[in-house]
N, C-alpha and C positions, 0 to 999 in steps of 0.2 A: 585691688590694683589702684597703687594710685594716680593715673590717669583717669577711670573714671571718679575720681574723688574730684580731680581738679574739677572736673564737666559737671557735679554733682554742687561744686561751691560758687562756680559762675555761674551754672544757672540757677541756683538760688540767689544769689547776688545782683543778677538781670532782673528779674521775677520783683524784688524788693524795691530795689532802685529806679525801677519804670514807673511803681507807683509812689514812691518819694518826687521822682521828677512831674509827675501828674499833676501833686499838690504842689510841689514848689513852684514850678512854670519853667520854662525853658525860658533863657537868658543866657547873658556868658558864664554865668556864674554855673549853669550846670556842667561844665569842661572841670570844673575844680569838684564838683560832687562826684561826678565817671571816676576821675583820678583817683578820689581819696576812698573810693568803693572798691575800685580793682585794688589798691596798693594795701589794702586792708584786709581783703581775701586771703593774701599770701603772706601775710604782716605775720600771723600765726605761726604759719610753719618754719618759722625760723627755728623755732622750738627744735626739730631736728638739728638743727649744726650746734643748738646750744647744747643740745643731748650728747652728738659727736666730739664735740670738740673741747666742751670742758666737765657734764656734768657727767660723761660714763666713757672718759678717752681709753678703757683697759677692752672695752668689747670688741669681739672682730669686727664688727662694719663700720667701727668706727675709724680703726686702723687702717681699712681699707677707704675708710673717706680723706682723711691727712695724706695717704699716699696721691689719690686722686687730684684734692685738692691742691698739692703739693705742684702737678704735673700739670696744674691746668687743665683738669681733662676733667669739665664741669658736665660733658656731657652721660659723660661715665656716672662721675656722683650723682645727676639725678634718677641714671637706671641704678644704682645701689638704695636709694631712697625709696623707691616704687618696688624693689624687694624685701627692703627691711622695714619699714614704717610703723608696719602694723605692729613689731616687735617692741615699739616705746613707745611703754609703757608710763613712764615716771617722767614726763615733760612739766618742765616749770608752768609753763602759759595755760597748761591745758588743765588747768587743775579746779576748784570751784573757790579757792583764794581769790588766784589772778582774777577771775570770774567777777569778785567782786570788786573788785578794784577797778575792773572795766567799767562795772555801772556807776561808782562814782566818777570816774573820768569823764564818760558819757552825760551825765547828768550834769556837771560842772562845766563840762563844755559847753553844749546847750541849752543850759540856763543863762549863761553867760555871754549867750551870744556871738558864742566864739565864730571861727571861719566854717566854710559849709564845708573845703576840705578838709578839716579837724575833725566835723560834726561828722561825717561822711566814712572817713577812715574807722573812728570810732566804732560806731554802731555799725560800720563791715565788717569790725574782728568780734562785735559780739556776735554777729547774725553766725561768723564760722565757728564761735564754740556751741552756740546754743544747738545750730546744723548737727556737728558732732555728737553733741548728748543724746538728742533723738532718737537718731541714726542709730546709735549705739544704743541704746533702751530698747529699742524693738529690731534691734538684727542681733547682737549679742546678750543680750539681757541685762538684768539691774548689776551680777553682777561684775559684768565686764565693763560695764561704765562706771560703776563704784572703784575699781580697780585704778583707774586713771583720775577719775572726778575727785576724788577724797584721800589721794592716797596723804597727802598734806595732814588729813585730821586727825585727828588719835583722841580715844577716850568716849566716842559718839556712834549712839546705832547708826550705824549708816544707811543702810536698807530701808530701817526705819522713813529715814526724814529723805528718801531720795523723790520720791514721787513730789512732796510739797516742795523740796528745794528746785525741780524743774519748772511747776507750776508755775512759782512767783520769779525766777528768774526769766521766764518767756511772758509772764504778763509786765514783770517790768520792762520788758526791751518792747513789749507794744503800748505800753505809756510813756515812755520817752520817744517812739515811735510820733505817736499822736501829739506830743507835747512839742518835737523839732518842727511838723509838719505846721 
């Protein structure tokens, strides 16, 4: 359900960001960290409308989200979301590509001293993929996250390198962790 998903990436999101704000200190500047942590949670699932609306517009929920959307009736599309979700599969964002392209972003922002909103958003859309992959490696197995995580790669055991590819992408997101802080 995704209701408890959302409860599942705020409070990992809460959980994170308490101790970012520990180290950081509290000032005004943490109104602009809260912001770009929440706004970064849900930054992800955009992925579903990008899914609806352009990369798979022939599927029925997706038909039935243009109608929705259509009608304004956003209340509708997000109980169509929370029944079909777990069905997409093939999401641009969610994939171990975009994956890295976050930690360069991450890293380039951060090193650069960018805004703490920037810095903040950032490493909240990776804390919700890296959430996902876990979550998914021990609820549905390797290969129901390989399914989503790789479908981008071709040519590559995947099974193989999924265990190291988790590894070093959760220890990079706790070295740029330790590096913003």
């Amino acid at each position: 359900m995704i209701g408890n998903e959302v409860v599942s990436h705020l409070l990992f999101t809460f959980v994170y960001f308490i101790f970012v704000s520990l180290f950081k200190g509290f000032d005004l500047n943490i109104i602009w960290l809260w912001l770009g942590a929440l706004l970064g949670t849900f930054l992800l699932d955009l992925d579903h409308l990008v899914y609806w609306f352009l990369t798979h517009p022939e599927k029925e929920d997706s038909i039935q989200a243009r109608q929705f959307y259509k009608a304004k009736n956003y209340k509708a599309l997000y109980g169509l979301l929370q029944g079909w979700h777990h069905t997409h599969t093939r999401l641009v964002f969610h994939t171990a590509t975009f994956q890295v392209i976050l930690f360069v972003l991450a890293f380039y922002i951060i090193s650069a001293g960018g805004s703490i909103f920037g810095s903040a958003l950032i490493m909240s859309v990776n804390l919700h993929l890296l959430k996902d992959e876990w979550f998914d490696y021990f609820k549905k197995g390797k290969a129901g996250l390989i399914d989503w995580l790789f479908w981008q790669v071709r040519g590559v055991p995947k099974e193989r390198y999924l265990d190291i590819y988790l590894l070093g992408a959760t220890t990079l997101f706790l070295v740029l962790t330790i590096f913003w802080l």
